[in-house]
C-alpha positions as CSV (number, residue, x, y, z in Angstrom):
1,X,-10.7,8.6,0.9
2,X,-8.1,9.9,-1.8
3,X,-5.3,11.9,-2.9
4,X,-3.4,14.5,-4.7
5,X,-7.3,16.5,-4.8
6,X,-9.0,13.5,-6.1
7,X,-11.8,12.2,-4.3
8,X,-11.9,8.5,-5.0
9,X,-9.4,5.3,-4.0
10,X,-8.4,2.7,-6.2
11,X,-8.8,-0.8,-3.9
12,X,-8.1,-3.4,-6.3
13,X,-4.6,-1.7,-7.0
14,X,-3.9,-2.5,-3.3
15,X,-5.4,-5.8,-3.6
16,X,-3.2,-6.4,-6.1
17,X,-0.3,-6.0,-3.8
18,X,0.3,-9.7,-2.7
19,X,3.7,-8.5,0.2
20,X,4.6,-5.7,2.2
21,X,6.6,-2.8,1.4
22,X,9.1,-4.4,3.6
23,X,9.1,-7.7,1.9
24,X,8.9,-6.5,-1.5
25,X,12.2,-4.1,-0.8
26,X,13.9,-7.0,0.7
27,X,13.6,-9.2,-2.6
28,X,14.3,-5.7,-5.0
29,X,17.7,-5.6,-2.8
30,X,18.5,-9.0,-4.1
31,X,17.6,-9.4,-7.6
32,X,18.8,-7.6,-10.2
33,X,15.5,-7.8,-12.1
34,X,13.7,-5.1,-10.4
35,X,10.5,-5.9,-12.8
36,X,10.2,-9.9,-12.7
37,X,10.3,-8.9,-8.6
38,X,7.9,-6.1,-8.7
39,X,5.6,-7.8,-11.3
40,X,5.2,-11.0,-8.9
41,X,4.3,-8.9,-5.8
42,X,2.1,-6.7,-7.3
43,X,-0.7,-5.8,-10.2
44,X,0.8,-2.3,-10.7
45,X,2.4,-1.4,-14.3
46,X,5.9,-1.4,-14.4
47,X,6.4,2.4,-16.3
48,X,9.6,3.8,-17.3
49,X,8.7,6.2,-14.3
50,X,8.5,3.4,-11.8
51,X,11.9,1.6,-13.1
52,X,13.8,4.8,-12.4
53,X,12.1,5.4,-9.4
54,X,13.4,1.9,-7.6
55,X,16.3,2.0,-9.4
56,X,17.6,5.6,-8.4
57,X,15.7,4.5,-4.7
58,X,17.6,0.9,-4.6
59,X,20.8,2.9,-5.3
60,X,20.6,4.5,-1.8
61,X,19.7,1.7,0.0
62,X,16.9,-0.2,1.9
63,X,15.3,2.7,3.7
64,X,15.0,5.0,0.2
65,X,14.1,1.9,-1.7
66,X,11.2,1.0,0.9
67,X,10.1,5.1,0.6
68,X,10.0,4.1,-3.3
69,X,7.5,1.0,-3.0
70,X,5.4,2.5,-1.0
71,X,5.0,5.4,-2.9
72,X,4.0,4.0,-6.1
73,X,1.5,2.0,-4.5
74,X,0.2,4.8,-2.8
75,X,0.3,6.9,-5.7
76,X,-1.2,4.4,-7.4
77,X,-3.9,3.4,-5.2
78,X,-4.7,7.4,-4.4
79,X,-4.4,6.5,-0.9
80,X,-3.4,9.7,1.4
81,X,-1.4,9.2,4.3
82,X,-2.2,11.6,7.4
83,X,1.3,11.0,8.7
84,X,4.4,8.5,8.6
85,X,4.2,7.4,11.6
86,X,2.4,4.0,11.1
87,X,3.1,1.0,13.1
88,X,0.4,-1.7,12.5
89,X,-0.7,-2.2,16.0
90,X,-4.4,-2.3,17.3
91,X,-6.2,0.7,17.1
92,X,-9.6,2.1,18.6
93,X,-12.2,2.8,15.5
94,X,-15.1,4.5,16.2
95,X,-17.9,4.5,13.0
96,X,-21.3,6.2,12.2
97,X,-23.8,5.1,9.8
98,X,-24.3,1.8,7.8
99,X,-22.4,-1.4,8.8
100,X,-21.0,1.0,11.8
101,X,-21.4,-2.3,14.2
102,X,-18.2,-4.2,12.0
103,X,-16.0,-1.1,13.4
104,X,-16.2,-0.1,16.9
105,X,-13.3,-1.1,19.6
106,X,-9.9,-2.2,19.3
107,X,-9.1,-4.0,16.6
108,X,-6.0,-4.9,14.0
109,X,-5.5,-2.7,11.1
110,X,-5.6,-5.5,8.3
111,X,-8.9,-6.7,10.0
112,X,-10.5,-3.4,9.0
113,X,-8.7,-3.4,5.4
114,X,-10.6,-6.9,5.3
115,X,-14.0,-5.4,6.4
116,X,-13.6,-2.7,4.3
117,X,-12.9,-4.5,0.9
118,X,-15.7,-7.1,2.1
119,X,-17.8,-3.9,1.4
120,X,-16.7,-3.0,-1.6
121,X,-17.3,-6.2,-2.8
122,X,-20.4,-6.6,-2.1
């Protein structure tokens, strides 16, 4: 896992991420106070580079500002998306190796998040 050429992922940035993108976009839209919002939904520093990011993304609208959140915490997290076209249904997972029993068939997308920080954790 990673991004931006760098081989590693940073989990306990996205477990510090307590709301989705969606919800955290909704309560940027109505506060004024972009950090007191975006320090109580997640661990991720609120930079000078972050403030202009929501703020220039807030000032065209939900869809931009929604683009914004995610990407910091992508960014953040090095996670690398192989497309945009997510939808959090079900999907088939197929695994090799150690632990491989925990992800075969069908199953929901935050179920294998789970798994997979179990893992870490351990």
């Amino acid at each position: 896992m990673g991004a931006h050429g760098q081989y590693k992922w940073e989990a306990d940035v996205v477990h510090g991420v307590k709301a989705t993108a969606g919800t955290i976009t909704q309560h940027l839209l109505e506060s004024d106070d972009l950090k007191s919002v975006w320090n109580k939904y997640t661990s991720i520093a609120f930079t000078p580079e972050n403030k202009i990011k929501l703020e220039q993304a807030k000032s065209m609208g939900d869809k931009a500002l929604n683009l914004a959140v995610k990407s910091i915490i992508s960014d953040t997290s090095f996670t690398g998306w192989t497309t945009g076209g997510h939808t959090a249904v079900d999907v088939q997972v197929f695994a090799y190796g150690k632990g491989s029993e925990q992800f075969v068939g069908s199953q929901n997308n935050t179920d294998i998040a789970d798994k997979l920080i179990h893992f870490i954790e351990q």
